[in-house]
VOZAVO-348234 format. One record per residue (C-alpha): residue number from 1; residue in three letters; y, z, x. Coordinates in nm, 2 decimals, always signed. Each point is the difference from the previous one (the first is absolute). Layout:
node seq:NUM; type:ALA; v:Y; w:Z; u:X
...
This chain:
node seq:1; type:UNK; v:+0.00; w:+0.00; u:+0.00
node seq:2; type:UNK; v:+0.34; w:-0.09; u:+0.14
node seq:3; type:UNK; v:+0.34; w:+0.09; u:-0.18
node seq:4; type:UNK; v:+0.00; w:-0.33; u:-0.22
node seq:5; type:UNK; v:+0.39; w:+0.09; u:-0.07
node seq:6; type:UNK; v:-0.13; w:+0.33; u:-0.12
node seq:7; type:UNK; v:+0.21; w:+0.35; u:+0.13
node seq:8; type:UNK; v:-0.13; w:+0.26; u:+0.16
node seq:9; type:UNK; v:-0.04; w:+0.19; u:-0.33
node seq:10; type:UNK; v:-0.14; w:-0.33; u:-0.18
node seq:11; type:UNK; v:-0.24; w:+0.01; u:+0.30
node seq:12; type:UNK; v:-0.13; w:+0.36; u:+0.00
node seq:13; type:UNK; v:-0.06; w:+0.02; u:-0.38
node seq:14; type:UNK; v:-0.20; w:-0.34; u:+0.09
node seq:15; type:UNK; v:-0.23; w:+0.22; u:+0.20
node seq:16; type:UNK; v:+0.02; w:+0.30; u:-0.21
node seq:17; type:UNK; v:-0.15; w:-0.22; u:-0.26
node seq:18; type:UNK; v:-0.24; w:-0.14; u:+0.21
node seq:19; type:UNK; v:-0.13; w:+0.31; u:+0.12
node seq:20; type:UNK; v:-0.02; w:+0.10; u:-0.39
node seq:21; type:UNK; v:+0.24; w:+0.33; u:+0.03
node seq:22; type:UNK; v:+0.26; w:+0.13; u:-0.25
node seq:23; type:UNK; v:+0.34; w:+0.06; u:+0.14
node seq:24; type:UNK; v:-0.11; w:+0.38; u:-0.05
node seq:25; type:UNK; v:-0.29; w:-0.02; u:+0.21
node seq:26; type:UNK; v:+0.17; w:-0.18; u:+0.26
node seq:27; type:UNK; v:+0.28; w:+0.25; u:+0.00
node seq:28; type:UNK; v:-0.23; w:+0.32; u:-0.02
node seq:29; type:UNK; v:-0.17; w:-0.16; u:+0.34
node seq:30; type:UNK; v:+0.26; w:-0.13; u:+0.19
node seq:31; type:UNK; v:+0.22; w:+0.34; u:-0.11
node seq:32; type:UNK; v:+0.31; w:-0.19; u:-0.11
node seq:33; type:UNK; v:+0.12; w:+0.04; u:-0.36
node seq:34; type:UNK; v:-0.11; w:-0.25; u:-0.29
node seq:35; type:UNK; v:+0.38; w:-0.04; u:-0.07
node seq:36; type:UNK; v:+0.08; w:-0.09; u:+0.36
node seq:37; type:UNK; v:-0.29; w:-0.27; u:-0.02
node seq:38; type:UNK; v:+0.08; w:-0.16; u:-0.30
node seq:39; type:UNK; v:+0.36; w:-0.03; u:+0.15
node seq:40; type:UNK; v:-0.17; w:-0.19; u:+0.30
node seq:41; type:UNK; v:-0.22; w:-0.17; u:-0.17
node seq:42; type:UNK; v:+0.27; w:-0.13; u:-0.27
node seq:43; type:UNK; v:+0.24; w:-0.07; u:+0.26
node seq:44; type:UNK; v:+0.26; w:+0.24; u:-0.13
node seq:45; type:UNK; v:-0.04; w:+0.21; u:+0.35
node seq:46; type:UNK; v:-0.07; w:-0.08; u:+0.36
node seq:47; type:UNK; v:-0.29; w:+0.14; u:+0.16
node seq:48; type:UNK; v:+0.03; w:+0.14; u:+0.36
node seq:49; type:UNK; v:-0.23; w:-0.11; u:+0.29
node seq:50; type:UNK; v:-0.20; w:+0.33; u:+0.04
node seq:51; type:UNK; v:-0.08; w:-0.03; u:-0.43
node seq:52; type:UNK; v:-0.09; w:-0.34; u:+0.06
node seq:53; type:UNK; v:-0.23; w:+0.12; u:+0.26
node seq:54; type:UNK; v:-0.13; w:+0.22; u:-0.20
node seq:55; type:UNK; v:-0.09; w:-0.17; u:-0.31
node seq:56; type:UNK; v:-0.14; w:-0.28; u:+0.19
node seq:57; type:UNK; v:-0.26; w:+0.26; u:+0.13
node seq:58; type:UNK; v:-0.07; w:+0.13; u:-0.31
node seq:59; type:UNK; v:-0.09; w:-0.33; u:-0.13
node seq:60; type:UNK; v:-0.15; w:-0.15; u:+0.25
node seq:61; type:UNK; v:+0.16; w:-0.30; u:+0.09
node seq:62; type:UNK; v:-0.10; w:-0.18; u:+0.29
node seq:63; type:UNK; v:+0.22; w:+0.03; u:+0.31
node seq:64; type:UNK; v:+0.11; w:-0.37; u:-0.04
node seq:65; type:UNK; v:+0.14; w:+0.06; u:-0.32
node seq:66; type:UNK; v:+0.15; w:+0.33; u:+0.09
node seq:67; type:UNK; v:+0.22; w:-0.20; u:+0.22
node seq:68; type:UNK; v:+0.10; w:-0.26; u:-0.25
node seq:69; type:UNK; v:+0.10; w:+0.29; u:-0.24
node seq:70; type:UNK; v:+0.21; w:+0.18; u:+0.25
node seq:71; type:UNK; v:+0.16; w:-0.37; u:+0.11
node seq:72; type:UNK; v:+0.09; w:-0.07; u:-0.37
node seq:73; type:UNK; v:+0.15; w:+0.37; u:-0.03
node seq:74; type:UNK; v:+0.25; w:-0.06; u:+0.32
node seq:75; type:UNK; v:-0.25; w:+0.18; u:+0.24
node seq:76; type:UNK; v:-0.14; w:-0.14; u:+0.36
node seq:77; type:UNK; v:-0.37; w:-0.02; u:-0.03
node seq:78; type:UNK; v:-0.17; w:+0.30; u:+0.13
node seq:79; type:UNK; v:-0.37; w:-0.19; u:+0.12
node seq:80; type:UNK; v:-0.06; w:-0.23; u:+0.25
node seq:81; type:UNK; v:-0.15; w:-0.34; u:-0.05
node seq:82; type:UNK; v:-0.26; w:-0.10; u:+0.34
node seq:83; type:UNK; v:-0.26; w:-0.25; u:+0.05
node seq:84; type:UNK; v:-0.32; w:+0.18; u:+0.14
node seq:85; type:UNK; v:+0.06; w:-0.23; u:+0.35
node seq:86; type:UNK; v:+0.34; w:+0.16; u:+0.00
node seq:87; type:UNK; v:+0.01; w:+0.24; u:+0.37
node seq:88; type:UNK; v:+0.12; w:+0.28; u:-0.21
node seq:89; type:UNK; v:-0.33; w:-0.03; u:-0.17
node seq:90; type:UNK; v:-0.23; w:-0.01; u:+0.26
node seq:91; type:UNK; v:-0.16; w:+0.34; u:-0.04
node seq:92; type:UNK; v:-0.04; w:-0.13; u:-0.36
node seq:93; type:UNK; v:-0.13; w:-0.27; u:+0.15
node seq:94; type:UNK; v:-0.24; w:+0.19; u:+0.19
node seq:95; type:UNK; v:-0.12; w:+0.21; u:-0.24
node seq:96; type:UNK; v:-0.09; w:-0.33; u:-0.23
node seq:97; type:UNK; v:-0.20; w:-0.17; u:+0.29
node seq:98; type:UNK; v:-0.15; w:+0.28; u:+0.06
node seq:99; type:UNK; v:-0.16; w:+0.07; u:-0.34
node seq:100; type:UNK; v:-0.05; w:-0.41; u:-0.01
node seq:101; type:UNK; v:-0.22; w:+0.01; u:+0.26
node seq:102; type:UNK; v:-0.19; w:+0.28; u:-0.04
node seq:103; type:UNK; v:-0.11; w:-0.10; u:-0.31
node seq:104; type:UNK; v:-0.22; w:-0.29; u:+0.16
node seq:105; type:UNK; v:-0.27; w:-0.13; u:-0.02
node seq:106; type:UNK; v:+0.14; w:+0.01; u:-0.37
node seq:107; type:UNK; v:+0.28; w:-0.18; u:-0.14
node seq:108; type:UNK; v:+0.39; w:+0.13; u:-0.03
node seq:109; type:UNK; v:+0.31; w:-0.14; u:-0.02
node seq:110; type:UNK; v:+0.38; w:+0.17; u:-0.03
node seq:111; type:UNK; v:+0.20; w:-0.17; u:-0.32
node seq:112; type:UNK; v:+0.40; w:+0.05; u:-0.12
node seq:113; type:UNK; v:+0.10; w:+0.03; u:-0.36
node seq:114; type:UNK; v:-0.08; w:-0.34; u:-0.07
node seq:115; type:UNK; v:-0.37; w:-0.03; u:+0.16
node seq:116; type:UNK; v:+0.14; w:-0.19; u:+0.31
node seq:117; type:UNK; v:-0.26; w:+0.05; u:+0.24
node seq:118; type:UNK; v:+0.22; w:+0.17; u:+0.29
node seq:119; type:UNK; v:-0.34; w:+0.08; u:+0.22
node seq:120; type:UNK; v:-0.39; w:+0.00; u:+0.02
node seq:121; type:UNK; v:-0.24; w:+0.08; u:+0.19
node seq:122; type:UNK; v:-0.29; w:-0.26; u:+0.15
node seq:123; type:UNK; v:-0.25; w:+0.08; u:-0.28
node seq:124; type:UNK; v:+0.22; w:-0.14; u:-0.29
node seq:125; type:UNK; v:+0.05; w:-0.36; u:+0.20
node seq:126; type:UNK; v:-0.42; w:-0.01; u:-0.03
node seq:127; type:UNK; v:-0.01; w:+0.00; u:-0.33
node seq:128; type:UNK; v:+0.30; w:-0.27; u:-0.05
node seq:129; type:UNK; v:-0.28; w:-0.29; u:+0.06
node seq:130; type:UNK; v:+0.09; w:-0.31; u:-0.20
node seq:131; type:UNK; v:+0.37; w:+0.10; u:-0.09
node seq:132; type:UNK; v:+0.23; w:-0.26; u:-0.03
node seq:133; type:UNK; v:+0.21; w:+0.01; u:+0.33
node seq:134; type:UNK; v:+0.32; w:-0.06; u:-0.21
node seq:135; type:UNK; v:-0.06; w:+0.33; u:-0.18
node seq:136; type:UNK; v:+0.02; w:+0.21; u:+0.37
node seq:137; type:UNK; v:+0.34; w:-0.16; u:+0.07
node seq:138; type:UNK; v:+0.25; w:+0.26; u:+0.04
node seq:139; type:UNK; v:+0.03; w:+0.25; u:-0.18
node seq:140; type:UNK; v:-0.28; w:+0.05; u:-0.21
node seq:141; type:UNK; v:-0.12; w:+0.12; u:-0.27
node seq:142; type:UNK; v:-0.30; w:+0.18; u:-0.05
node seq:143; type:UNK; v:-0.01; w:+0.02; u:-0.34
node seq:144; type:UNK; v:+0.04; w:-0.38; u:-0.03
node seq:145; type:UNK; v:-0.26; w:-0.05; u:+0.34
node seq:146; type:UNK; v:-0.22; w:+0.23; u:-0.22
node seq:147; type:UNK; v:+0.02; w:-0.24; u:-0.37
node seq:148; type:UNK; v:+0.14; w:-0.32; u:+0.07
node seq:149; type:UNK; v:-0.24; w:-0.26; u:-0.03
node seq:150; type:UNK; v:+0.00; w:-0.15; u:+0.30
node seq:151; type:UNK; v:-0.03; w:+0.40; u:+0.16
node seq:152; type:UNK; v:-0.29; w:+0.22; u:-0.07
node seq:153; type:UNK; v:+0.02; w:-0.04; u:-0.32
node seq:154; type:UNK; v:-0.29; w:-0.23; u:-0.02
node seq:155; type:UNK; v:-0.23; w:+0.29; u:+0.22
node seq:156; type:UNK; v:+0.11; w:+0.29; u:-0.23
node seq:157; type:UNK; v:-0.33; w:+0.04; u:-0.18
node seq:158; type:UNK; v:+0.19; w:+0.26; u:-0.25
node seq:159; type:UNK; v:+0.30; w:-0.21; u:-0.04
node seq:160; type:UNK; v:+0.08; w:+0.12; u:-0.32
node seq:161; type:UNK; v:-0.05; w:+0.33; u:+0.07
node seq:162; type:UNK; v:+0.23; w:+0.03; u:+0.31
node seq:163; type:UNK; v:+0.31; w:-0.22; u:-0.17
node seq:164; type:UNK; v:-0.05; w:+0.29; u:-0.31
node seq:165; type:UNK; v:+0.06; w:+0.25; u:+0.29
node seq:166; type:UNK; v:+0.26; w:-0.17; u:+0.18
node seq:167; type:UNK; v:+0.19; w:-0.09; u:-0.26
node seq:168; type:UNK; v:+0.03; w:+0.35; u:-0.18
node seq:169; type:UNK; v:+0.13; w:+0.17; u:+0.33
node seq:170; type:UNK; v:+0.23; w:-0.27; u:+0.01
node seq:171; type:UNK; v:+0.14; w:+0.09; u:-0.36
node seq:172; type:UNK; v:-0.02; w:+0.37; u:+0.13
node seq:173; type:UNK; v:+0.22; w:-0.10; u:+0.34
node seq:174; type:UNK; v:+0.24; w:-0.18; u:-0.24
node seq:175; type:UNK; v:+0.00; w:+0.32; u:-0.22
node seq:176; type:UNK; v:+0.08; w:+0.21; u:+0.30
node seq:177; type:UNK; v:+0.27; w:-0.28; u:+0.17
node seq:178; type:UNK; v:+0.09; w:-0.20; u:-0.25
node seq:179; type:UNK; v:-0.01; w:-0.24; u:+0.30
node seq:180; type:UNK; v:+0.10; w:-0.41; u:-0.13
node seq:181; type:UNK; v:-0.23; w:-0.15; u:+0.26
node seq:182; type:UNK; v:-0.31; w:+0.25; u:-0.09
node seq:183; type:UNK; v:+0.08; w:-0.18; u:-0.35
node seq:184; type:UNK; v:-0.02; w:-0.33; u:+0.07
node seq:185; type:UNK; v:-0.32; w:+0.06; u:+0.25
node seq:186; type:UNK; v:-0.18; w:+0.12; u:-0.30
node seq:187; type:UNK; v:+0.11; w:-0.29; u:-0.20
node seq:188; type:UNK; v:-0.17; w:-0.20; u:+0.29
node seq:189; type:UNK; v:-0.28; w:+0.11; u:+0.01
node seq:190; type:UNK; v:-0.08; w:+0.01; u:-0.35
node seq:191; type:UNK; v:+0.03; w:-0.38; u:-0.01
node seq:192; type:UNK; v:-0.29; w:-0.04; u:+0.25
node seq:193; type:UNK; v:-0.32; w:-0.14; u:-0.17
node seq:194; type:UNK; v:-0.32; w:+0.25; u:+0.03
node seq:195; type:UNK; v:-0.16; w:-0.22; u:+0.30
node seq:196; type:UNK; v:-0.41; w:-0.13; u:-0.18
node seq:197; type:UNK; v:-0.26; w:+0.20; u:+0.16
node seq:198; type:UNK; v:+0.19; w:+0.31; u:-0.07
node seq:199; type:UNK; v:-0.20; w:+0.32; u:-0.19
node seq:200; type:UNK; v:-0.03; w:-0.09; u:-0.38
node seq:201; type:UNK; v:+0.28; w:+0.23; u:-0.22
node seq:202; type:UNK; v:-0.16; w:+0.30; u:-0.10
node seq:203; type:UNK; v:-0.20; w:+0.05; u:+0.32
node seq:204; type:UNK; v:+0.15; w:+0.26; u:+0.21
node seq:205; type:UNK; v:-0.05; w:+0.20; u:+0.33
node seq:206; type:UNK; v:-0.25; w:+0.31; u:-0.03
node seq:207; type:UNK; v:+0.18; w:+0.30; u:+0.20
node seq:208; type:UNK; v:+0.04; w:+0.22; u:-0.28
node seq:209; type:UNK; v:+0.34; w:-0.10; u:-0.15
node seq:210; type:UNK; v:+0.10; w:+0.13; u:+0.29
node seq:211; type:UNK; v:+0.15; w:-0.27; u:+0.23
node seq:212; type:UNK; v:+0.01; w:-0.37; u:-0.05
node seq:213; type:UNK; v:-0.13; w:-0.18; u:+0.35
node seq:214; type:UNK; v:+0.11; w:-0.30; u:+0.18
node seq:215; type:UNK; v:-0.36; w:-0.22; u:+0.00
node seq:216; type:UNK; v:+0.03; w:-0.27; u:+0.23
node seq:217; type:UNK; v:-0.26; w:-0.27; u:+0.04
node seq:218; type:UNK; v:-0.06; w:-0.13; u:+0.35
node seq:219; type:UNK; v:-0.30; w:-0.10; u:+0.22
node seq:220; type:UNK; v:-0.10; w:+0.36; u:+0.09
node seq:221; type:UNK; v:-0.05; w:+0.01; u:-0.41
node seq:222; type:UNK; v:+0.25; w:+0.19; u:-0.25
node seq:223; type:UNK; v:+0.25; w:+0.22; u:+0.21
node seq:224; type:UNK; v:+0.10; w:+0.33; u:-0.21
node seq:225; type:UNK; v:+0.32; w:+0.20; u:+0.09
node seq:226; type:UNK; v:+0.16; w:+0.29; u:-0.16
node seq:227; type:UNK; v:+0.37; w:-0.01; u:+0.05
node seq:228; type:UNK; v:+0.27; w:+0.29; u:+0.06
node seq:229; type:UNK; v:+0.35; w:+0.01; u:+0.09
node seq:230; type:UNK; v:+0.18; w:+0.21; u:+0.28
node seq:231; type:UNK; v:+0.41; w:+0.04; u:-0.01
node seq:232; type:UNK; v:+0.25; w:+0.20; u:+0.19
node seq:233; type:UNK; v:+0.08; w:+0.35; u:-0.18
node seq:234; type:UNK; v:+0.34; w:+0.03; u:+0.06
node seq:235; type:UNK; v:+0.19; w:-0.33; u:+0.16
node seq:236; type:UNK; v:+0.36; w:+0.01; u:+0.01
node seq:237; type:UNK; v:+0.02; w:-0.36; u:+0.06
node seq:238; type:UNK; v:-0.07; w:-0.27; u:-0.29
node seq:239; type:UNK; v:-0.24; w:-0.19; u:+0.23
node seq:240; type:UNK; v:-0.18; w:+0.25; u:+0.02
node seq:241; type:UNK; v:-0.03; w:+0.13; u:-0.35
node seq:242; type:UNK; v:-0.11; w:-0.34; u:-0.11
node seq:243; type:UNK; v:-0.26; w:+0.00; u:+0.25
node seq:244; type:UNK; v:-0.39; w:+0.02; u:-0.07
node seq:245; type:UNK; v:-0.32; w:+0.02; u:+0.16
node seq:246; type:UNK; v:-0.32; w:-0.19; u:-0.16
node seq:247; type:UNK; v:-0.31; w:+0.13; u:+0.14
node seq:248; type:UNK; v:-0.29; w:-0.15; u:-0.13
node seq:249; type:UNK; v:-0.38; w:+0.23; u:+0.06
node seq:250; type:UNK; v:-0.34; w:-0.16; u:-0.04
node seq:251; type:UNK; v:-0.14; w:+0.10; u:-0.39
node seq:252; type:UNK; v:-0.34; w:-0.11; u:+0.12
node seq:253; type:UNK; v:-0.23; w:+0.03; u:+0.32
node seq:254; type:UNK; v:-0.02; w:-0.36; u:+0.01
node seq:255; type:UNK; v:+0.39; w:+0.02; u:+0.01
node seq:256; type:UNK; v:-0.01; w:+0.20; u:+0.28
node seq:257; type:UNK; v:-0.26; w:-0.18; u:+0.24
node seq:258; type:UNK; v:+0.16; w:-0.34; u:-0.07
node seq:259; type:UNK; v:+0.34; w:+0.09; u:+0.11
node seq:260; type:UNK; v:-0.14; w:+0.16; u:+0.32
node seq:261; type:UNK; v:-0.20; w:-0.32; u:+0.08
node seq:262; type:UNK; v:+0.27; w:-0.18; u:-0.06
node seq:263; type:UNK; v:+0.26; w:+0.20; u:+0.22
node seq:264; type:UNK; v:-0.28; w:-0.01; u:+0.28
node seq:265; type:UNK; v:-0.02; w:-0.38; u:-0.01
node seq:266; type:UNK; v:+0.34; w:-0.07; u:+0.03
């Protein structure tokens, strides 16, 4: 969400909204008065930085649009904006590699807000076999590598499956961000046809309800991987708070011994 011509006010009863609170709950939390708030939010008073600050913690909003709030209030914005190559990042940078890398022989990759593959480690380029070079121009995508038709689309056995999953964290990244490009990602990938050969509707993964795997057909037979996410607790910087880790960890023993094989062959 940028300011779109909205005010400051216009802009935090946008997020109030979003984040489904009353002015009263917001003003019990944040311990300003409901008075003062609707005076903010109605334009008919000016809120000071440190409120500002404070009511954007309260609800939430990501440190991106913490500085576009302060900007359209008259305020210099408080957070940094780096790239993760940037020298002021490199313990960042550091820390990322680190946990890249030690996740082989199984596959990670670092993403920003959008899914712009940023990093990965060796184990991710083995399973990219068949990918249309013109999807790993800079930048990339993974979600698009992962369902485009000419990416693995074709070799996700549970094709439906996975776009279900993708696409509802997605909606719940857009609920969170209310982030334009998320937005017209998710349009994207909606329009991608289910690629023949994937599972049959109805047919779904059996681990419990529990977790919906990434099942990937190659040579070695039908990879399995259970995926989590790793971000940074507390960045200060909006790089960094848009940063994530996907790890993804064998769901099956086969999983696991193919992956090795292949990291000892390479």
């Amino acid at each position: 969400m940028n300011n779109n011509g909205h005010s400051a006010g216009e802009l935090l009863r946008l997020w109030r909204q979003r984040r489904r609170l009353s002015q009263l709950a917001l003003a019990t939390e944040a311990d300003v008065s409901q008075r003062h708030l609707s005076f903010v939010e109605s334009g008919r008073a000016a809120p000071s930085r440190e409120m500002l600050l404070r009511l954007t913690e309260q609800l939430d909003i990501p440190l991106r649009e913490r500085n576009v709030l302060l900007m359209t209030a008259g305020y210099a914005p408080l957070y940094q904006e780096r790239a993760l190559n940037d020298p002021g990042l490199a313990a960042a940078r550091r820390v990322v590699d680190m946990i890249l890398k030690g996740h082989e022989p199984y596959p990670a990759l670092a993403i920003d807000r959008h899914w712009t593959m940023l990093a990965a480690n060796k184990a991710v380029g083995r399973l990219l076999v068949g990918v249309d070079p013109a999807l790993m121009q800079p930048p990339v995508n993974a979600l698009r590598l992962s369902m485009h038709p000419d990416g693995l689309a074709p070799r996700i056995a549970n094709f439906r499956e996975w776009r279900e999953l993708v696409l509802a964290r997605l909606a719940q990244q857009v609920d969170n961000s209310a982030d334009a490009g998320l937005m017209m990602l998710i349009e994207e990938l909606k329009h991608y046809p289910v690629p023949q050969g994937a599972r049959p509707p109805g047919q779904r993964s059996d681990y419990a309800g529990l977790a919906i795997p990434l099942e990937l057909v190659s040579e070695q037979g039908i990879l399995r991987f259970l995926g989590t996410t790793t971000v940074f607790g507390t960045p200060l910087d909006v790089g960094l708070s848009e940063l994530a880790i996907e790890s993804f960890f064998p769901a099956d023993a086969l999983t696991a011994t193919a992956m090795r094989e292949l990291a000892g062959s390479a």
